[in-house]
N, C-alpha and C positions, 0 to 999 in steps of 0.2 A: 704420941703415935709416930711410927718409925714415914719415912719417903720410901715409897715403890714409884722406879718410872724404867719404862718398858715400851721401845716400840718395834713397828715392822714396816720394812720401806716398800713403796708403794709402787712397788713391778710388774701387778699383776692382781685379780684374786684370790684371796685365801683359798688352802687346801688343806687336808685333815692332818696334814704338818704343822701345821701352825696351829689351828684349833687343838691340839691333843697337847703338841707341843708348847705350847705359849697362850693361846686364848680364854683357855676350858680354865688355866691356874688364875690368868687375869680375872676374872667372871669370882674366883672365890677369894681373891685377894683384897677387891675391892669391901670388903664387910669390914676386914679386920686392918686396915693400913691406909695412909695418905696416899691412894695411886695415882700418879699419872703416865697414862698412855697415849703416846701421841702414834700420827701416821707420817713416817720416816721420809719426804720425797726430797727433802734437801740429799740426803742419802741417795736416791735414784739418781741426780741426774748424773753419775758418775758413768749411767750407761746411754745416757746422752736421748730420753723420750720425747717424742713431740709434745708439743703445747697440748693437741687436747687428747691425746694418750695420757699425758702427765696431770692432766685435772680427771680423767674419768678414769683411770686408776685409784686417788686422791678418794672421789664420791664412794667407788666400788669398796676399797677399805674401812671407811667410816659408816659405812650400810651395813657390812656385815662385823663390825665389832659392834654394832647396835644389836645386829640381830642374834649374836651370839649371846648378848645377855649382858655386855657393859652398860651400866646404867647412868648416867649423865650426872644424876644427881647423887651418886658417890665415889666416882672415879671424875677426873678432870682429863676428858677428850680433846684431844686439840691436834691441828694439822700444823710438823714443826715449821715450816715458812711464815706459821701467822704469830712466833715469838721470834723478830727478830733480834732480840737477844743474844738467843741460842750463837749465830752469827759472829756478835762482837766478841762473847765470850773464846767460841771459836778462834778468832784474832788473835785475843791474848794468849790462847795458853798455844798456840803455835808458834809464836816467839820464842817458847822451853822447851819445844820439842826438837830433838836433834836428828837428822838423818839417818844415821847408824842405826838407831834405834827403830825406826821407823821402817827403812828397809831389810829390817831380821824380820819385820812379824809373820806369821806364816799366812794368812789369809793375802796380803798381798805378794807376797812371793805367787800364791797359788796364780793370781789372777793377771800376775805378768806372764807366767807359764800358759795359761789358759787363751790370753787375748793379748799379746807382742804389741798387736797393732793399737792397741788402746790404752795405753800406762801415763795416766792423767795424774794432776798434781792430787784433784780428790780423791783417788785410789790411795797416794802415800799417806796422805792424811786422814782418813776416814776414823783412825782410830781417835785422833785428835778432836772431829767432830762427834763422835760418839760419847768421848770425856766431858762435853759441850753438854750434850742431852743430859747425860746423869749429874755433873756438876750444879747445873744453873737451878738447882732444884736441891741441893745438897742432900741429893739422894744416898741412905747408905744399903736398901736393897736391890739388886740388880736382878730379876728374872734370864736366863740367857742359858742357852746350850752348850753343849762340851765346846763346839766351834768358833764361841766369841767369849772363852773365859781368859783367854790372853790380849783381848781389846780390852778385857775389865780391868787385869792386871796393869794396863798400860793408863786408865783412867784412871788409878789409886798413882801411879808413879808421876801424870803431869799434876794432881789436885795434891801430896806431897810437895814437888818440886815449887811449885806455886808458895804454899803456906813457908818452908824452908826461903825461901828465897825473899820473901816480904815478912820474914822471922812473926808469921803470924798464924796462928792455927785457926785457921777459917774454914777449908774443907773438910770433910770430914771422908774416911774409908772407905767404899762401896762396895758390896762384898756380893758374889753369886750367891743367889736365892731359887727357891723354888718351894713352892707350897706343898709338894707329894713329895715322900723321901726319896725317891728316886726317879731322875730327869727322864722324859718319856721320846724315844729316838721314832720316827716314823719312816718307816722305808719306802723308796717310791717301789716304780710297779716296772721298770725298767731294770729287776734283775741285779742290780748295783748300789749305788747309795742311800743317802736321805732321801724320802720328797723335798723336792723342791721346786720352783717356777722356770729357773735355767736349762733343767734340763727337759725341755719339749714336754707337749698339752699330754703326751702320754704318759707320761711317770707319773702324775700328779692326778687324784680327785680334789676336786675344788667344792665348797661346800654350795658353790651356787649351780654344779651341776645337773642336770633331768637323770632321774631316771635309766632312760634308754642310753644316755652317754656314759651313766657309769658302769652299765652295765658291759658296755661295747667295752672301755679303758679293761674292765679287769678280766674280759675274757682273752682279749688279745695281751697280758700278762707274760712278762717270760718266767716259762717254767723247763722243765727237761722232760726226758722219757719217762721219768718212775727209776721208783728204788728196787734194785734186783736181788736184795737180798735184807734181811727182817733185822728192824733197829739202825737201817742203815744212815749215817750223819748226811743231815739235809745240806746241797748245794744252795750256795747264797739264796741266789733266785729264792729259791724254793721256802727258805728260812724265812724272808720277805716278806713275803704272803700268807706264813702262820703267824708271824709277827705283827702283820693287820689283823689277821681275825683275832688275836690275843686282844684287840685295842677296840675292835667295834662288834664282835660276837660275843654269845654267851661263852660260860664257860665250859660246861658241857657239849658245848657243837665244837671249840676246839680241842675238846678232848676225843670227840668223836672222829675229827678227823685226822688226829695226829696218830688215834694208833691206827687207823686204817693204812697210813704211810708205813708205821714199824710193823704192821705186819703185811706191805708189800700189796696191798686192797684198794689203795685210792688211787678213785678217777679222778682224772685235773678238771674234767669239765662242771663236774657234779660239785667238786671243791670251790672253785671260781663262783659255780651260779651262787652258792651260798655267802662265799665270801660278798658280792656284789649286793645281793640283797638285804645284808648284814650293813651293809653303808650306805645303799640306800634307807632305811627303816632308823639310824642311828643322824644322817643329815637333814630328815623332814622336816623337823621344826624350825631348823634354822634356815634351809632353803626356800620355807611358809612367810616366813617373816621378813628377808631380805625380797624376797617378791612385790611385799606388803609395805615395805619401809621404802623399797627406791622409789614409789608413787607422790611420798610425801616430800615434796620439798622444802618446803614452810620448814616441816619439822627440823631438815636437816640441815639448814642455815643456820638455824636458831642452835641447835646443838654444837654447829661448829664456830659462831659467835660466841657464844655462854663458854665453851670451852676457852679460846684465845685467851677472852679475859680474863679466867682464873690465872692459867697459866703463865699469862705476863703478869700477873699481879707479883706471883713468886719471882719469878725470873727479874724483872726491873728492879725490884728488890737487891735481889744477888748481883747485879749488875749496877747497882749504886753502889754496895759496899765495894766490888772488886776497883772499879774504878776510883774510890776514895784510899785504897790500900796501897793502889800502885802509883798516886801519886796525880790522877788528873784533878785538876781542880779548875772550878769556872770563873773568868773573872767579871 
């Protein structure tokens, strides 16, 4: 049975970006593949969160990959700071990683552009830690969006560089994965790019949202005046927003509403309530249950216990053999 390991760093709660994009695949990979998912926060502190922002982010992530339907007892759940491993492996393959290399990738270029004031050593290295998460697990499927398929590429070139170098073929390939044939992009509601957490509480529904607040997010939506003339190509914005209902409405309501557009008929407001309703009535179960799961503590120690262990079972493993490859030995 192939390794699946896949996680999401721990900034914030999930939003119908990640559940559509990444959680909804986790939930049906777990049947057919050795997965493990952990929650990313060695990954966070590179934006530097307070201690208990950094543990109740930590809870809030493992509450709602519960409530979304990861099952404990077929995926191995774990929070990465409780394999410190992950860390030493981290160590080693940072030794092979060279500069150059590190400063072409595009996600940190972005985020020295983005944040001047913040270009910390875990920024340059984050790809290195990430080779960390999928190595220590000699993971060869990698769940991941268009955005982190050159982090992936970069974890096949240190887990190469590694086996090359101690003329030993121990890691093996990891290669972008995804269970639907085609990767599912989710737009926020701000008109522009992806959903995401970075860009402010409005871009983003969150799966743990009420009702009344998703409905507020998507009617204050950026949209335009209307199309003035029939079949006319939707502005981004605009595109956005049938791109959601494409992902949490039926088919027929966005058919219904798309040609009201090409024939110059649609009200934005009438389109919004529907879109909203549509995410509401599409989050209820998992909103029901993360209600119902953050109550339980007990339960969620024990999940996050039972997890550790597996996944240091694998990991100290992979962490005996590397250190027996590159030469430490105890005396």
């Amino acid at each position: 049975m192939e390794t699946v390991v896949s996680g999401i760093r721990s900034t914030g709660k999930l939003h119908l970006g990640n559940f559509y994009g990444a959680v909804k695949n986790f939930v049906q990979m777990q049947n057919e593949f050795n997965c493990y998912f952990f929650i990313a926060d060695y990954h966070s502190l590179t934006t530097h969160p307070t201690p208990q922002d950094l543990h109740g982010n930590v809870r809030q992530v493992l509450i709602e990959y519960l409530a979304a339907g990861i099952d404990p007892e077929k995926a191995t759940i774990y929070v990465q700071s409780d394999v410190p491993e992950i860390a030493e492996l981290y160590l080693y393959l940072n030794m092979n990683a060279y500069l150059g290399e590190l400063e072409r990738g595009a996600s940190f270029k972005d985020k020295v552009r983005a944040h001047p004031d913040n270009v910390n050593a875990g920024l340059l290295t984050y790809p290195v830690l990430m080779a960390a998460d999928i190595l220590i697990h000699k993971a060869t499927k990698v769940p991941v969006g268009k955005d982190q398929e050159q982090h992936l590429e970069m974890a096949r070139t240190f887990g190469n560089r590694f086996n090359r170098l101690y003329n030993k073929e121990y890691f093996p390939e990891p290669y972008a994965f995804n269970f639907t044939e085609k990767l599912v992009k989710v737009p926020g509601l701000d008109g522009k790019g992806k959903m995401g957490k970075s860009e402010g509480e409005g871009n983003a529904v969150y799966l743990s949202d009420e009702p009344e607040i998703i409905r507020k997010k998507v009617m204050r939506a950026v949209s335009d005046s209307g199309p003035t003339e029939e079949n006319q190509p939707k502005a981004e914005s605009i595109q956005n927003l049938f791109d959601l209902m494409k992902i949490v409405s039926s088919t027929d309501t966005y058919e219904h509403f798309d040609e009201l557009y090409n024939n110059c008929g649609i009200r934005y407001g009438d389109f919004k309530k529907q879109l909203a309703e549509d995410m509401i009535i599409a989050t209820a179960p998992i909103r029901e249950k993360i209600n119902e799961i953050a109550k339980d503590e007990t339960y969620l120690r024990q999940v996050a216990r039972f997890g550790a262990i597996k996944a240091r079972e694998s990991a100290s493993k992979t962490i005996r053999e590397v250190r027996e490859i590159i030469g430490f030995k105890s005396f």
